[in-house]
mmCIF file of the C-alpha atoms, coordinates in Angstrom:
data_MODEL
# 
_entry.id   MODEL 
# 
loop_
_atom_site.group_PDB 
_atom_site.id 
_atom_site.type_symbol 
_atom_site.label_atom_id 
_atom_site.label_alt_id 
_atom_site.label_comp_id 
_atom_site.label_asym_id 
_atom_site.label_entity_id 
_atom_site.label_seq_id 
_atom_site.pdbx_PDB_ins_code 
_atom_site.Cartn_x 
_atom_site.Cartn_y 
_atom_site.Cartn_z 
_atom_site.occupancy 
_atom_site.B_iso_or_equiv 
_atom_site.pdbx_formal_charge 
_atom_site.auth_seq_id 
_atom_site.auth_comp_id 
_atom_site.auth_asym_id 
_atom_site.auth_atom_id 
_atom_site.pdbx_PDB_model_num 
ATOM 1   C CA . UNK A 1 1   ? -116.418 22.091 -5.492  1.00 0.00 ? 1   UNK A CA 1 
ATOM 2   C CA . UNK A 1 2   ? -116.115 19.586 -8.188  1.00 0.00 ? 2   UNK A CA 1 
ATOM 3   C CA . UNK A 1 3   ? -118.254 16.301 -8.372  1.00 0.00 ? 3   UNK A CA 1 
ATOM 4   C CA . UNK A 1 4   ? -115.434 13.610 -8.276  1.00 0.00 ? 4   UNK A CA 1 
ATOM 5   C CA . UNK A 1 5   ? -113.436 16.016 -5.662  1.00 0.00 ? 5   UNK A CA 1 
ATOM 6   C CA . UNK A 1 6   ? -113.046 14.469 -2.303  1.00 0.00 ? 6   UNK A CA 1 
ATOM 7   C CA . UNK A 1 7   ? -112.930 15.676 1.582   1.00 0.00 ? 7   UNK A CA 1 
ATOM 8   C CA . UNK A 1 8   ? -109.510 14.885 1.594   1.00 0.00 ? 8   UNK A CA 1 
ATOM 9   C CA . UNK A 1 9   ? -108.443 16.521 -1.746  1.00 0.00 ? 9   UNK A CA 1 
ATOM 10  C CA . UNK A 1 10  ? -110.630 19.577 -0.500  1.00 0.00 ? 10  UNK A CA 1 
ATOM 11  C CA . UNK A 1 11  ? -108.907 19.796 2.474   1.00 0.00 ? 11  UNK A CA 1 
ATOM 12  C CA . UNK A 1 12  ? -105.494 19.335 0.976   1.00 0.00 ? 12  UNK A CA 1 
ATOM 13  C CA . UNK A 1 13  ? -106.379 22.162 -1.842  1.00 0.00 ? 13  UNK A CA 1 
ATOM 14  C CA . UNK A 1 14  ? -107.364 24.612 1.246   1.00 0.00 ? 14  UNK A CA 1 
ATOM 15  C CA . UNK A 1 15  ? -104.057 24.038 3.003   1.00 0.00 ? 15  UNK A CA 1 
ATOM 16  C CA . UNK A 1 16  ? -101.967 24.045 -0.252  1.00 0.00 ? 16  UNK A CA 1 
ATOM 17  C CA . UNK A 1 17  ? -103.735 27.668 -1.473  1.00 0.00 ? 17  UNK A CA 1 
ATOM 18  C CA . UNK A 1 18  ? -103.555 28.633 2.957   1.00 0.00 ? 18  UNK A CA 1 
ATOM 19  C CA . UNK A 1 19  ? -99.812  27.948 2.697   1.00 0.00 ? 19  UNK A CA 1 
ATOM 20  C CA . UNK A 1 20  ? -99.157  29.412 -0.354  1.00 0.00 ? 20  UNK A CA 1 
ATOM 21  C CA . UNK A 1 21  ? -101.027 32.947 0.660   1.00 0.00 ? 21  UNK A CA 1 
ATOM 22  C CA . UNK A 1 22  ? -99.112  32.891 4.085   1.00 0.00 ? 22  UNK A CA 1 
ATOM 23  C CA . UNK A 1 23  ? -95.543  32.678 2.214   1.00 0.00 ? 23  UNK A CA 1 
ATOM 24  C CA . UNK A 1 24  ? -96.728  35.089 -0.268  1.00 0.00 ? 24  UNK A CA 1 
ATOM 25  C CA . UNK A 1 25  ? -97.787  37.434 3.124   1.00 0.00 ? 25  UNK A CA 1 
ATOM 26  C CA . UNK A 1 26  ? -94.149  37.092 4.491   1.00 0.00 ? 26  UNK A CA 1 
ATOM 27  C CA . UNK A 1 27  ? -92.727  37.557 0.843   1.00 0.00 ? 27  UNK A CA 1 
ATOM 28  C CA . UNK A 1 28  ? -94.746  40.962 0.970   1.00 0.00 ? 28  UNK A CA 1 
ATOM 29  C CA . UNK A 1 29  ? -93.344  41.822 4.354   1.00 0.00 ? 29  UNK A CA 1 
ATOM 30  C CA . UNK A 1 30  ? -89.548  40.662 3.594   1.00 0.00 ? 30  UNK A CA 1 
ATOM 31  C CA . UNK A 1 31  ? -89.261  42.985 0.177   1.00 0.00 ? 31  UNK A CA 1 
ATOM 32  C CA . UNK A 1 32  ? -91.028  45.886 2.269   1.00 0.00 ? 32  UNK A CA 1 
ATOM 33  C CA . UNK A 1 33  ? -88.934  45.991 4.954   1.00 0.00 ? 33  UNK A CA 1 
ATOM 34  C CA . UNK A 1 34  ? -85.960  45.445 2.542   1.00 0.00 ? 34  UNK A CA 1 
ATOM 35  C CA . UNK A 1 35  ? -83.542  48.789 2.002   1.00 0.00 ? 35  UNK A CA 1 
ATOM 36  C CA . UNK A 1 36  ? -83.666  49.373 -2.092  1.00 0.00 ? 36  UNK A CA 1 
ATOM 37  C CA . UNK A 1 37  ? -80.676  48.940 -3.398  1.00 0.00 ? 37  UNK A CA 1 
ATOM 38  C CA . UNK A 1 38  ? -79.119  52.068 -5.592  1.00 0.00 ? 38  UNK A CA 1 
ATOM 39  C CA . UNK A 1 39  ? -78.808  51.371 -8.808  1.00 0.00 ? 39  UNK A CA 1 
ATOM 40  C CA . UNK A 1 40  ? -75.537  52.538 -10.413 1.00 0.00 ? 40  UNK A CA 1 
ATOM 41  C CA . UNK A 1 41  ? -76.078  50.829 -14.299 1.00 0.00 ? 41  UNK A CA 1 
ATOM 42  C CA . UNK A 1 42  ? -73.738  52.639 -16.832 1.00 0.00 ? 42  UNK A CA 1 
ATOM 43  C CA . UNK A 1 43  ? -76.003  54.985 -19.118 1.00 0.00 ? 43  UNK A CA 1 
ATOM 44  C CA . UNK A 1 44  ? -73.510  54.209 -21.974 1.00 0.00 ? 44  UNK A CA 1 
ATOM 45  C CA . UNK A 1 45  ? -74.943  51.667 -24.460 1.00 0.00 ? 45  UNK A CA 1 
ATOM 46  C CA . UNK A 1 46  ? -72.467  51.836 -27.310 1.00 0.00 ? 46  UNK A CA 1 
ATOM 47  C CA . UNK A 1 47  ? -69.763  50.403 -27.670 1.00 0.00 ? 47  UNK A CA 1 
ATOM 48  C CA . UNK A 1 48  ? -68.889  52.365 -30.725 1.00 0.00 ? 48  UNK A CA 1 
ATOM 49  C CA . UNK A 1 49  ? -69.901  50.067 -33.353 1.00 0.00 ? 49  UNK A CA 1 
ATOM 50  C CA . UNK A 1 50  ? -73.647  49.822 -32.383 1.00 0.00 ? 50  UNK A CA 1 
ATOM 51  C CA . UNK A 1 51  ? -75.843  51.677 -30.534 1.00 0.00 ? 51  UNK A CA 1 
ATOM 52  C CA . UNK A 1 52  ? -76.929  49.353 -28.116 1.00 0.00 ? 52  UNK A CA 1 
ATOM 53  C CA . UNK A 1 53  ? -73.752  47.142 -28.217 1.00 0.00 ? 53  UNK A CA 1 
ATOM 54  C CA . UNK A 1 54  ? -72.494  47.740 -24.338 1.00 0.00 ? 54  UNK A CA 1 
ATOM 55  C CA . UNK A 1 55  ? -76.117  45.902 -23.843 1.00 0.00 ? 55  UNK A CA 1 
ATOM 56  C CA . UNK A 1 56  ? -74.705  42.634 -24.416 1.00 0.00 ? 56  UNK A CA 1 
ATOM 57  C CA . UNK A 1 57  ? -72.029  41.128 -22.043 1.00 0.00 ? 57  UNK A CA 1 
ATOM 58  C CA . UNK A 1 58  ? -70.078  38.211 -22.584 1.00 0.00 ? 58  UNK A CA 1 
ATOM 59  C CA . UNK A 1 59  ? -70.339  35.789 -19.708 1.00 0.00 ? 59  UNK A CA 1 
ATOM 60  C CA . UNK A 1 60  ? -66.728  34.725 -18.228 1.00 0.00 ? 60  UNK A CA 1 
ATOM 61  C CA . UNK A 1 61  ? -67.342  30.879 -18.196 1.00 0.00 ? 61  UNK A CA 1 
ATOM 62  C CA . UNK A 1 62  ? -64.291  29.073 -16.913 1.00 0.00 ? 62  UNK A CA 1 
ATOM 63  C CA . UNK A 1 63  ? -64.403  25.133 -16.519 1.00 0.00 ? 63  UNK A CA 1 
ATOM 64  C CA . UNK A 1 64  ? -64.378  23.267 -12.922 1.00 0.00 ? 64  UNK A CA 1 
ATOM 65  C CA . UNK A 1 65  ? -63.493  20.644 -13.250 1.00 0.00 ? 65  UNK A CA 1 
ATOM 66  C CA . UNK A 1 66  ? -65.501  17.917 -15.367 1.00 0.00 ? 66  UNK A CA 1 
ATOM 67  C CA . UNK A 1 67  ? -68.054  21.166 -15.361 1.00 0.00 ? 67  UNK A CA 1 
ATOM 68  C CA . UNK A 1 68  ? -67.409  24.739 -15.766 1.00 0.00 ? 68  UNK A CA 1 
ATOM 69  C CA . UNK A 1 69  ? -69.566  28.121 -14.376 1.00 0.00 ? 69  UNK A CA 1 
ATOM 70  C CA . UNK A 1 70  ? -69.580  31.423 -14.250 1.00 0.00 ? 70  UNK A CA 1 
ATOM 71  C CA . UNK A 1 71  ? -69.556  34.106 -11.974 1.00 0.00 ? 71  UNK A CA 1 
ATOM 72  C CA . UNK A 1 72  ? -70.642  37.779 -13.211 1.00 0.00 ? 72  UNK A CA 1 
ATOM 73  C CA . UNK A 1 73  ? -71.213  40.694 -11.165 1.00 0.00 ? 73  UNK A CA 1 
ATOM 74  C CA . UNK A 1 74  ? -71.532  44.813 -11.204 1.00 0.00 ? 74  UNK A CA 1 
ATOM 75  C CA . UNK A 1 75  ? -67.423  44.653 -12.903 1.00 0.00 ? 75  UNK A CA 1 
ATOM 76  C CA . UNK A 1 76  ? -68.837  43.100 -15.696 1.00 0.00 ? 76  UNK A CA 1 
ATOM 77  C CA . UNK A 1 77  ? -71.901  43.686 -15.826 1.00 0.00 ? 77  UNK A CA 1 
ATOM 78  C CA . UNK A 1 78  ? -72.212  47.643 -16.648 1.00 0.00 ? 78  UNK A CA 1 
ATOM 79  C CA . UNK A 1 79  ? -72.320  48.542 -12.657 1.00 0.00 ? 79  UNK A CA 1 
ATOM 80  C CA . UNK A 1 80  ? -75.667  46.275 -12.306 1.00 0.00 ? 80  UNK A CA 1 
ATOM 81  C CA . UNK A 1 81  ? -75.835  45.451 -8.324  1.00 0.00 ? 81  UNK A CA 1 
ATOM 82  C CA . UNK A 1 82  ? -76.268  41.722 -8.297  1.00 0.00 ? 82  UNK A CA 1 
ATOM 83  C CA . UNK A 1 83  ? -73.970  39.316 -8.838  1.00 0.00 ? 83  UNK A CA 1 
ATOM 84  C CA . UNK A 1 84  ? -74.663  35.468 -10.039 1.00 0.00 ? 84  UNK A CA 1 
ATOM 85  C CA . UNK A 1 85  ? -72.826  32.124 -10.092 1.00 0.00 ? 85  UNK A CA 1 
ATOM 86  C CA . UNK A 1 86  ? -74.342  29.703 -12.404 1.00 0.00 ? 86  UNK A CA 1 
ATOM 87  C CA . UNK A 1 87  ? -72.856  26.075 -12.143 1.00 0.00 ? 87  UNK A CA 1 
ATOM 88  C CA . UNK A 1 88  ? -73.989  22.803 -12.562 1.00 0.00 ? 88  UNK A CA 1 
ATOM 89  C CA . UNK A 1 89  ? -74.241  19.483 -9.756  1.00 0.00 ? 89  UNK A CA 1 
ATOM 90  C CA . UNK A 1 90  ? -73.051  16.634 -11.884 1.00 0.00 ? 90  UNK A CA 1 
ATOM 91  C CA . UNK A 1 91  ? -72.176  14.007 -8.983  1.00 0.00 ? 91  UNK A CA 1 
ATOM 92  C CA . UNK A 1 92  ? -72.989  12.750 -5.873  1.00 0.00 ? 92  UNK A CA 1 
ATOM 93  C CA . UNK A 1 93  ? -70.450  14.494 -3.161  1.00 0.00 ? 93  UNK A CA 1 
ATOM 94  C CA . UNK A 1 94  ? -69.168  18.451 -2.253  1.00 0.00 ? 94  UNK A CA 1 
ATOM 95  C CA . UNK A 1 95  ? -71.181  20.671 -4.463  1.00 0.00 ? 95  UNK A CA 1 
ATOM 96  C CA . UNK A 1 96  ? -69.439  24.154 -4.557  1.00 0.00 ? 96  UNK A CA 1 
ATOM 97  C CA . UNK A 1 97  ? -66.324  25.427 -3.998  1.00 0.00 ? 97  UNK A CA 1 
ATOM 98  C CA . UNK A 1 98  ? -67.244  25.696 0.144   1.00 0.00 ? 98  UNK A CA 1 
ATOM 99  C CA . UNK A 1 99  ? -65.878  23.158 2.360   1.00 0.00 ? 99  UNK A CA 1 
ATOM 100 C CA . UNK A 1 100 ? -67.175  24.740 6.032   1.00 0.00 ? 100 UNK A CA 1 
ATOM 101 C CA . UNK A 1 101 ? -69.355  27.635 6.572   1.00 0.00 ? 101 UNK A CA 1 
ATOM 102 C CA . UNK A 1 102 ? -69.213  30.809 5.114   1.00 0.00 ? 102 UNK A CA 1 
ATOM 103 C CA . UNK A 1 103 ? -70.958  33.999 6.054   1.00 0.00 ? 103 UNK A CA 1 
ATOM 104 C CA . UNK A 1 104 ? -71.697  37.716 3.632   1.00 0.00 ? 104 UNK A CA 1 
ATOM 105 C CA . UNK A 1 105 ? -72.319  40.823 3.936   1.00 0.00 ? 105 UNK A CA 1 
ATOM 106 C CA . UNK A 1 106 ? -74.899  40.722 1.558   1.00 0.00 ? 106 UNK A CA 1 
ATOM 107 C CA . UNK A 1 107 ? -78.264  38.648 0.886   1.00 0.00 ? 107 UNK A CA 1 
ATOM 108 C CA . UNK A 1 108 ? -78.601  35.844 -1.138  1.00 0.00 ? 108 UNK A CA 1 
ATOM 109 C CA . UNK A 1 109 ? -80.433  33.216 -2.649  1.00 0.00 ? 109 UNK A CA 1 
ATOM 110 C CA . UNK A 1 110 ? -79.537  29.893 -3.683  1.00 0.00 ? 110 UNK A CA 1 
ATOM 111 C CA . UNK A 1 111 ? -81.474  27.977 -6.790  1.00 0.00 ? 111 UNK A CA 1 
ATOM 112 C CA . UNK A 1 112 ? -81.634  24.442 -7.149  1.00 0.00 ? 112 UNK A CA 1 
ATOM 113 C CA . UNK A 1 113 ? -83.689  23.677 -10.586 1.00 0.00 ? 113 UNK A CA 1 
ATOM 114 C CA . UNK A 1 114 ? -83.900  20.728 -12.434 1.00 0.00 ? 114 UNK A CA 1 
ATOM 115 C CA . UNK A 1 115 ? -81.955  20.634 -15.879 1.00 0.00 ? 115 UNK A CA 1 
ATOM 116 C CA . UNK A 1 116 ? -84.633  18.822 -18.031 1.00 0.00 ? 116 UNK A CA 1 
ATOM 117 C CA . UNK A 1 117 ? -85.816  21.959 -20.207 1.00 0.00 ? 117 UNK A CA 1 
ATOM 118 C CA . UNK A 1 118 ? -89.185  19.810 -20.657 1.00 0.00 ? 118 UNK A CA 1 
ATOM 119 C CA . UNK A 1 119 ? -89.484  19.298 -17.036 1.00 0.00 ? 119 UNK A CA 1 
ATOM 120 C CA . UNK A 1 120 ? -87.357  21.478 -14.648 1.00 0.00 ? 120 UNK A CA 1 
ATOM 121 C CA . UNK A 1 121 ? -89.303  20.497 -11.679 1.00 0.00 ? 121 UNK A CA 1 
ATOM 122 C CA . UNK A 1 122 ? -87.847  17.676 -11.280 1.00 0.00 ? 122 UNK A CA 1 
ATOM 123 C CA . UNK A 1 123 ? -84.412  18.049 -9.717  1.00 0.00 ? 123 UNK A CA 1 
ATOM 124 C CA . UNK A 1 124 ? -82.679  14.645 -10.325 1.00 0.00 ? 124 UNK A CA 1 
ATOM 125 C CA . UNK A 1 125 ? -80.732  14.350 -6.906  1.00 0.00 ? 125 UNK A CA 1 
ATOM 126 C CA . UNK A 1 126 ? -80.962  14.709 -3.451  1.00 0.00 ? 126 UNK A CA 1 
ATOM 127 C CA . UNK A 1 127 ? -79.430  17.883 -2.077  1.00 0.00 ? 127 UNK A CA 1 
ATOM 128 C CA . UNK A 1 128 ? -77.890  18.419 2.210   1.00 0.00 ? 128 UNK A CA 1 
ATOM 129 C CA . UNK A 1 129 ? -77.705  22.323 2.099   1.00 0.00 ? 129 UNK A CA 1 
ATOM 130 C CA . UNK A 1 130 ? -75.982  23.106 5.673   1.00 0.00 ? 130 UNK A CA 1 
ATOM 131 C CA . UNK A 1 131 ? -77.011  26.656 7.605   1.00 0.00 ? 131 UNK A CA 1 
ATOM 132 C CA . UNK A 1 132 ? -75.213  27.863 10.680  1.00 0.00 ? 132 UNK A CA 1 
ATOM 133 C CA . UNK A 1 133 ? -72.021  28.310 12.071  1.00 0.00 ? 133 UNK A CA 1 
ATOM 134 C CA . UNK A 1 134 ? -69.415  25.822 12.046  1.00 0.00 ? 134 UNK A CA 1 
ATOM 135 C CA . UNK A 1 135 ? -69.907  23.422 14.563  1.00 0.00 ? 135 UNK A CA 1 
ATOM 136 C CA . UNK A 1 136 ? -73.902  24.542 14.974  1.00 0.00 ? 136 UNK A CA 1 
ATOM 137 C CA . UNK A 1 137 ? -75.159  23.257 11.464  1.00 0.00 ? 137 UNK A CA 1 
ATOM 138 C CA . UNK A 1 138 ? -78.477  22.363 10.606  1.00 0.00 ? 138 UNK A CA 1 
ATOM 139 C CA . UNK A 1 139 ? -79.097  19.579 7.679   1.00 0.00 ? 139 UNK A CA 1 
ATOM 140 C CA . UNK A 1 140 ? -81.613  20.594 5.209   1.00 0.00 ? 140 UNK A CA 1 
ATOM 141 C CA . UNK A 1 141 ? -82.004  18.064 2.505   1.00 0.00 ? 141 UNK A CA 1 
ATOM 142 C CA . UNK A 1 142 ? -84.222  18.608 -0.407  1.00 0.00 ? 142 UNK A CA 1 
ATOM 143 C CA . UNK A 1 143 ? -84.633  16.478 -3.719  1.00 0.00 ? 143 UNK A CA 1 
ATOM 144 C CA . UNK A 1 144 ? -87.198  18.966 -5.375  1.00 0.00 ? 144 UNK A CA 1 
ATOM 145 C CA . UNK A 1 145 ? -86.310  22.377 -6.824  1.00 0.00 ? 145 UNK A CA 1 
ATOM 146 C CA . UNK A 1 146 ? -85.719  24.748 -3.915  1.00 0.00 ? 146 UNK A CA 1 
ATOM 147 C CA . UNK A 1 147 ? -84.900  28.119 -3.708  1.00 0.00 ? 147 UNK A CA 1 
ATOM 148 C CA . UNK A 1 148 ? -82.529  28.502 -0.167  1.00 0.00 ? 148 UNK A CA 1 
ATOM 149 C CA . UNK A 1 149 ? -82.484  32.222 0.752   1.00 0.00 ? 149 UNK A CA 1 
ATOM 150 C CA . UNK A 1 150 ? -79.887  33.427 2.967   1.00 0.00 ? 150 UNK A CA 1 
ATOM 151 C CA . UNK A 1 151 ? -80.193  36.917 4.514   1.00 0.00 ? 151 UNK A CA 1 
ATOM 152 C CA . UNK A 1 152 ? -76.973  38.796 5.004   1.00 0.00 ? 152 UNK A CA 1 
ATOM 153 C CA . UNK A 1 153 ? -74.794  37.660 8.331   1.00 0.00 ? 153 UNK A CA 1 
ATOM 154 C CA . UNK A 1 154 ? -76.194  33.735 8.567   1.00 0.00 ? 154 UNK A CA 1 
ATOM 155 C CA . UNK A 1 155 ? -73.788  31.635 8.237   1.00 0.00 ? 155 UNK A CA 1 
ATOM 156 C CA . UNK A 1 156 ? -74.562  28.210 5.070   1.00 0.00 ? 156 UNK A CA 1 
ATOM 157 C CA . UNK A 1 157 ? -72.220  26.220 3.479   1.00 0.00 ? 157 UNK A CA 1 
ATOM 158 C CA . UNK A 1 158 ? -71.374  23.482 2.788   1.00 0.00 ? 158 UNK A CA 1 
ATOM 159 C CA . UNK A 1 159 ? -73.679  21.613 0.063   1.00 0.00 ? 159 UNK A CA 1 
ATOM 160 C CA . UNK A 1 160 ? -73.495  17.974 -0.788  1.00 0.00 ? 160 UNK A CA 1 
ATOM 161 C CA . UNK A 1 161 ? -74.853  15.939 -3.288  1.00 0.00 ? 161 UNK A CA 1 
ATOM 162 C CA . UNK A 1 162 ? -76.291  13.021 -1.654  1.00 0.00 ? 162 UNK A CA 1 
ATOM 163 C CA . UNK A 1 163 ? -78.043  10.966 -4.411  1.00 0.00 ? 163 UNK A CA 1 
ATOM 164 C CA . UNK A 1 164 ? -77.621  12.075 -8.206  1.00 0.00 ? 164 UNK A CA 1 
ATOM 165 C CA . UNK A 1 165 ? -79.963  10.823 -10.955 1.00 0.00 ? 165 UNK A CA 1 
ATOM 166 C CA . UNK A 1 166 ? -78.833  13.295 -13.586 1.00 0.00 ? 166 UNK A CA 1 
ATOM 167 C CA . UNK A 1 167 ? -77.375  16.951 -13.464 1.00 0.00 ? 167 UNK A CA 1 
ATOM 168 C CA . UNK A 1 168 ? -79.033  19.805 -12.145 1.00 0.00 ? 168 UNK A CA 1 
ATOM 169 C CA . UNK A 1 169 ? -78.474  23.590 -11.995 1.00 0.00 ? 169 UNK A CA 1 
ATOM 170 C CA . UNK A 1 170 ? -77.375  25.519 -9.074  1.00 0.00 ? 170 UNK A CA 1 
ATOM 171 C CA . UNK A 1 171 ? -77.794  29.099 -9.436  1.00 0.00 ? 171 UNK A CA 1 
ATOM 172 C CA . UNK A 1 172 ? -76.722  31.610 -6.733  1.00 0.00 ? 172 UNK A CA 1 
ATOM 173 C CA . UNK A 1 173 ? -78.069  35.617 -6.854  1.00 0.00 ? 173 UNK A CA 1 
ATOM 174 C CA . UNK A 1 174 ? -76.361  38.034 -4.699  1.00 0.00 ? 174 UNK A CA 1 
ATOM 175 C CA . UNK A 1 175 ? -77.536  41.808 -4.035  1.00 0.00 ? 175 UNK A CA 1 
ATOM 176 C CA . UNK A 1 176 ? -74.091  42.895 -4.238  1.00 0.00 ? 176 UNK A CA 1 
ATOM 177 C CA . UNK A 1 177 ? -72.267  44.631 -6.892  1.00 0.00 ? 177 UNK A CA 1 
ATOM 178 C CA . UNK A 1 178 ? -69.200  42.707 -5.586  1.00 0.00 ? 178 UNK A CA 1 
ATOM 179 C CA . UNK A 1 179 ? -69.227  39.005 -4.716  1.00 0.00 ? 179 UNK A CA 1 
ATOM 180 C CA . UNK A 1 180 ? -67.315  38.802 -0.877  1.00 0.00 ? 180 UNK A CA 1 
ATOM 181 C CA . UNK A 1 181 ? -67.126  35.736 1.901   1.00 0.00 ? 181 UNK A CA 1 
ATOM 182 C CA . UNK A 1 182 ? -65.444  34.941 5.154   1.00 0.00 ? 182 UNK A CA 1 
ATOM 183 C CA . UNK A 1 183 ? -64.826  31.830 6.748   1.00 0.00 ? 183 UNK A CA 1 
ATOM 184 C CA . UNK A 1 184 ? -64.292  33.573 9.760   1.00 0.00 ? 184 UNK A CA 1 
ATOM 185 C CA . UNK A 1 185 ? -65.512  36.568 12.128  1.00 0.00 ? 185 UNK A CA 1 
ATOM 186 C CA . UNK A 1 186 ? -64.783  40.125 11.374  1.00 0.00 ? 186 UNK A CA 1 
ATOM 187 C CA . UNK A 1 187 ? -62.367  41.627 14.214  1.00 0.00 ? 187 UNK A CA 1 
# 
């Protein structure tokens, strides 16, 4: 223990590193429990005027707005099982194209990281990320980067921007080759 380090900061530093070795525990036990997905990449790399040209995919980035995003998944992206939607929060109000709950068939994660490139902790805004079925919400607001992970069947949606200091990046990664929602129950 340092010289100049209090009780209180010793305290603090054992429940920071306790906390941070229990969510690394459950980490462990999620991706060991988790089915591996099968990966179907195309073996191709050329695409006949280099060798390694098929390597390189353009991103489809179509404008939203006074933003734009893009959405890339196995289609486009040689067969690779994920999918991604890369946008931007640039206001305070609806963030996303989800106006009530939505539920997949698939697991996902939701990333909310400052846009700063010298400082991408901090997240500029104040974020209400909604999870449950309609009706059955539960408000989870956040104004530092967050990661909101969302295993397959539980029903999020929808985001808001409640207070906006500047814009900041909201990244969503799906383990599915194909990018599917429902605002309602299967029958």
């Amino acid at each position: 223990m340092k010289k100049d380090t209090t009780r209180r900061g010793f305290v603090k530093n054992i429940a920071v590193g306790g906390a941070a070795v229990a969510s690394a525990g459950s980490l462990l036990h999620w991706t060991a429990n988790a089915s591996p997905l099968l990966q179907h990449v195309s073996a191709e790399t050329s695409d006949g005027k280099t060798k390694y040209g098929k390597c390189l995919v353009k991103l489809p980035i179509r404008k939203m707005g006074e933003s734009s995003m893009f959405s890339a998944g196995a289609d486009i992206l040689n067969g690779f099982p994920c999918n991604i939607i890369y946008a931007f929060g640039l206001r305070v109000g609806q963030l996303g194209m989800s106006t009530e709950p939505h539920v997949h068939d698939h697991d996902e994660v939701i990333y909310f990281i400052g846009s700063d490139p010298k400082n991408i902790g901090d997240l500029g805004a104040e974020v209400n990320f909604k999870i449950g079925s309609k009706g059955q919400e539960e408000d989870h607001i956040f104004s530092v980067p967050t990661a909101v992970v969302i295993p397959k069947g539980i029903w999020h949606c929808p985001m808001e921007t409640l207070k906006f200091e500047k814009p900041f990046l909201c990244m969503a990664v799906s383990l599915t080759e194909k990018y599917e929602f429902h605002y309602t129950d299967k029958k």
